[in-house]
N, C-alpha and C positions, 0 to 999 in steps of 0.2 A: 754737537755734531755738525752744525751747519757750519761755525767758524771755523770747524776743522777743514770743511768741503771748502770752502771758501781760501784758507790758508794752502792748501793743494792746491789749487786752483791757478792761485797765484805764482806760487814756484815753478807748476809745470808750464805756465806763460812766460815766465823770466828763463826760464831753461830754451823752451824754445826759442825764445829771441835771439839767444848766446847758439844754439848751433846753428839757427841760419842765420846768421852773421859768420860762422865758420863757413859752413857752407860757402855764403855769398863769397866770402874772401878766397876758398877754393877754386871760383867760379870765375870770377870777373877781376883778384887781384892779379900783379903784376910783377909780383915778386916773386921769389926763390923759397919764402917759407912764411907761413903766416904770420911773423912779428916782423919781419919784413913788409907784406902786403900792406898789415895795418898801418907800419910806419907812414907808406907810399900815399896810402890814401888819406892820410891825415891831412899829410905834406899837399895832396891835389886838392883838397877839400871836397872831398866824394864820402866820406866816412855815414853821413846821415844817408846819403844816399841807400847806401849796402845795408845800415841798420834798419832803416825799411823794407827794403828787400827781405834781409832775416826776417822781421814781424809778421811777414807771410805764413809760418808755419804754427801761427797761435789761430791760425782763420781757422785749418785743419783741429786744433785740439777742439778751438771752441764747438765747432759741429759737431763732434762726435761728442763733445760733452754731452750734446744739445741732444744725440740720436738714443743715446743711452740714458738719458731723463735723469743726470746728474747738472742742473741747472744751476745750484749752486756755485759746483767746481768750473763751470762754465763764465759765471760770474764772475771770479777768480780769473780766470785768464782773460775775460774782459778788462779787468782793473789792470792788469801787467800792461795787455798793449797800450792801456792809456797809460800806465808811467812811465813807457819805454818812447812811447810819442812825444810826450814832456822834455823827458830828457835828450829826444833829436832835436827839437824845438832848443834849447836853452842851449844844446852844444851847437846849434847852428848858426845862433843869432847871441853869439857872444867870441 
C-alpha cells in the first residue's frame, strides 16, 4: 500500500510540473501557440527558467498531501521535484 502511495505521489508531482510548465508557457511565453513558445524559449535559454516556475505547483500538492496525513503520497511528489530539479540542472548545464 505505501509503494502504491508512494508511486501516486510521484505521477501527481511529474503531472504537476508538465501543467505549470503549461501554465508558465501560457504566462510569460512569447509565441503564438505553445510549441512555438517552447520553441522560443529554448532558442533564449529561459526553458529551466519556466520549468521551475512550473515546479511551483507540486509545493501545493505536497501540502495538501501533508494536510490530509497522506505523507507518503507526499513523499512521492517530494521525489518528482527532486527529479524534475535534476533534470533543470543537467538541461542547463549541458
Amino acid at each position: 500500500m505505501k509503494n502504491k502511495d508512494l508511486i501516486i505521489g510521484i505521477v501527481i508531482g511529474l503531472i504537476a510540473s508538465v501543467i505549470g510548465l503549461t501554465i508558465s508557457l501560457l504566462f510569460f511565453g512569447t509565441g503564438d501557440s505553445l510549441g512555438n513558445s517552447l520553441k522560443i524559449a529554448i532558442n533564449q535559454d529561459v526553458l529551466t527558467k519556466l520549468v521551475s516556475i512550473g515546479a511551483l505547483l507540486n509545493l501545493g500538492a505536497f501540502f495538501l498531501f501533508l494536510n490530509i496525513n497522506k505523507e507518503t503520497r507526499a513523499k512521492g511528489v517530494l521525489i518528482a521535484t527532486i527529479v524534475v530539479a535534476l533534470i533543470t540542472i543537467i538541461i542547463r548545464f549541458t
